[in-house]
N, C-alpha and C positions, 0 to 999 in steps of 0.2 A: 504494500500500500504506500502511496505517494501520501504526504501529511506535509502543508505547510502551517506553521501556524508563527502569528502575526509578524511576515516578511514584509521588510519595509526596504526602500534603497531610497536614498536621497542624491542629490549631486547638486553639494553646497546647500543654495537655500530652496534648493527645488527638488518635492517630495513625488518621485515618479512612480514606486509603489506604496503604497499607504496599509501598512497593518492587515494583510489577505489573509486568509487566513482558509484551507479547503483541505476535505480527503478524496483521494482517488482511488478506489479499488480496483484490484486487478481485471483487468480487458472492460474497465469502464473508458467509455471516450465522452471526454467535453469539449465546450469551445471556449474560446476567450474571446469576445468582441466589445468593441466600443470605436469611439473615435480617433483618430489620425493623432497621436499623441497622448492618450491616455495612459499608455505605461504598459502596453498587451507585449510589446518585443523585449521589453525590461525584465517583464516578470518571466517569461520562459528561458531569456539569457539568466536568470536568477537559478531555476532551476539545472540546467543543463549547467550552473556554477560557472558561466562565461561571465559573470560579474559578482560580485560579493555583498552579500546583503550585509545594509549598515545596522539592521535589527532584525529576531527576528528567528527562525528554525526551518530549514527544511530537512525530514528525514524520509527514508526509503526503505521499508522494513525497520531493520534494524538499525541500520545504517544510518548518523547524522552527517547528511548530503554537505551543511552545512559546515560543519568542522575539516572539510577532508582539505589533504594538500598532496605536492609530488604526486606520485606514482598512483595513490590511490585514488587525486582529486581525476587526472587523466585517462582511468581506467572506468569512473564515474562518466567522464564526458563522451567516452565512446560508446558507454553503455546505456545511456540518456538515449543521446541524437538529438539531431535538432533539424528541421528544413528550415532556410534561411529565404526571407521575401528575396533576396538576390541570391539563388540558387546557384551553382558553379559547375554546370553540366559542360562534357566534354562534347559540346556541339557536332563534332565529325567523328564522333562515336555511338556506335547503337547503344540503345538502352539498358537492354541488360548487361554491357561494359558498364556503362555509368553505374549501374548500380553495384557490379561486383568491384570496382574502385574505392568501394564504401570499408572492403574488407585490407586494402591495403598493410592498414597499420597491423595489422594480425599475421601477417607472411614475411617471410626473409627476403630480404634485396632479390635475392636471384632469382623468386619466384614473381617478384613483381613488377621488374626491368621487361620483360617480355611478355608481361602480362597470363603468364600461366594462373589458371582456376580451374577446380577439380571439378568430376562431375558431380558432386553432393554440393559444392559452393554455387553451382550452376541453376542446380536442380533449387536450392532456398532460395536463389536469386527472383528466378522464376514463379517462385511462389510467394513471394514480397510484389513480385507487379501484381498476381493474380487478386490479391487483399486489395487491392486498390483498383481494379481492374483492367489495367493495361497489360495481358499479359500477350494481347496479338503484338502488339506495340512493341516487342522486345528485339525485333532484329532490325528496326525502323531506327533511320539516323535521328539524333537528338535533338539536330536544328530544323529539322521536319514537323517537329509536335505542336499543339499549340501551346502557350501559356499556361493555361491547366492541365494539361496532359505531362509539363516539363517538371509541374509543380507536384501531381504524384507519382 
């Protein structure tokens, strides 16, 4: 279970999370919406720890999300995710490259210089577009898609 309770970030005198406070149970999915500056990209860079609440807990199980550093904060941030409104797809690469790219940090140089992926890396790849529905979509180049297609 994902558990914030009251994470705040300020920057200076300007309070961009304000005291959230939420539980997320496992394979539960929300949304975070509001307007163009309310703090929706703050509070997830919060979570994924790309930023450091100035008050405030997040924990993950057992896990205080919020305390972690080194090795463990980094092992936390691959294990998060995060899709970014500027997404960083390899435009002259098909989909399902773009997405086994995602596995990088998990292989040794020499498995990743030439782009080698097993067929089990292959096979989850393809079942990460299928959760989202793109999985005709996967031998299609990336600058081919639209917007939202690039975006799951």
């Amino acid at each position: 279970m994902l558990k914030l309770d009251k994470l705040t970030k300020r920057f200076d005198d300007t309070v961009a999370v304000n005291a959230v406070s939420a539980d997320v149970s496992p394979g539960e999915m929300i949304a975070v919406i509001g307007p163009s500056g309310a703090g929706k990209s703050t509070l997830l860079r919060l979570i994924n720890r790309l930023a450091t609440p100035t008050e405030g807990m997040i924990g993950f199980d057992d896990t205080d999300v919020s305390a972690l550093s080194g090795r463990r904060l980094r092992a936390w941030r691959a294990r998060c995710a995060m899709i970014f409104q500027q997404f960083g797809l390899v435009k002259r690469s098909d989909v399902i490259t773009n997405v086994l790219l995602g596995r990088l940090n998990a292989k040794p140089t020499w498995q990743t210089l030439p782009g080698i992926f097993t067929k089990s890396e292959r096979a989850q790849a393809l079942a990460l577009l299928a959760r989202f529905g793109v999985e005709t979509l996967a031998l299609q180049r990336a600058d081919t898609l639209s917007g939202g297609q690039q975006q799951r």
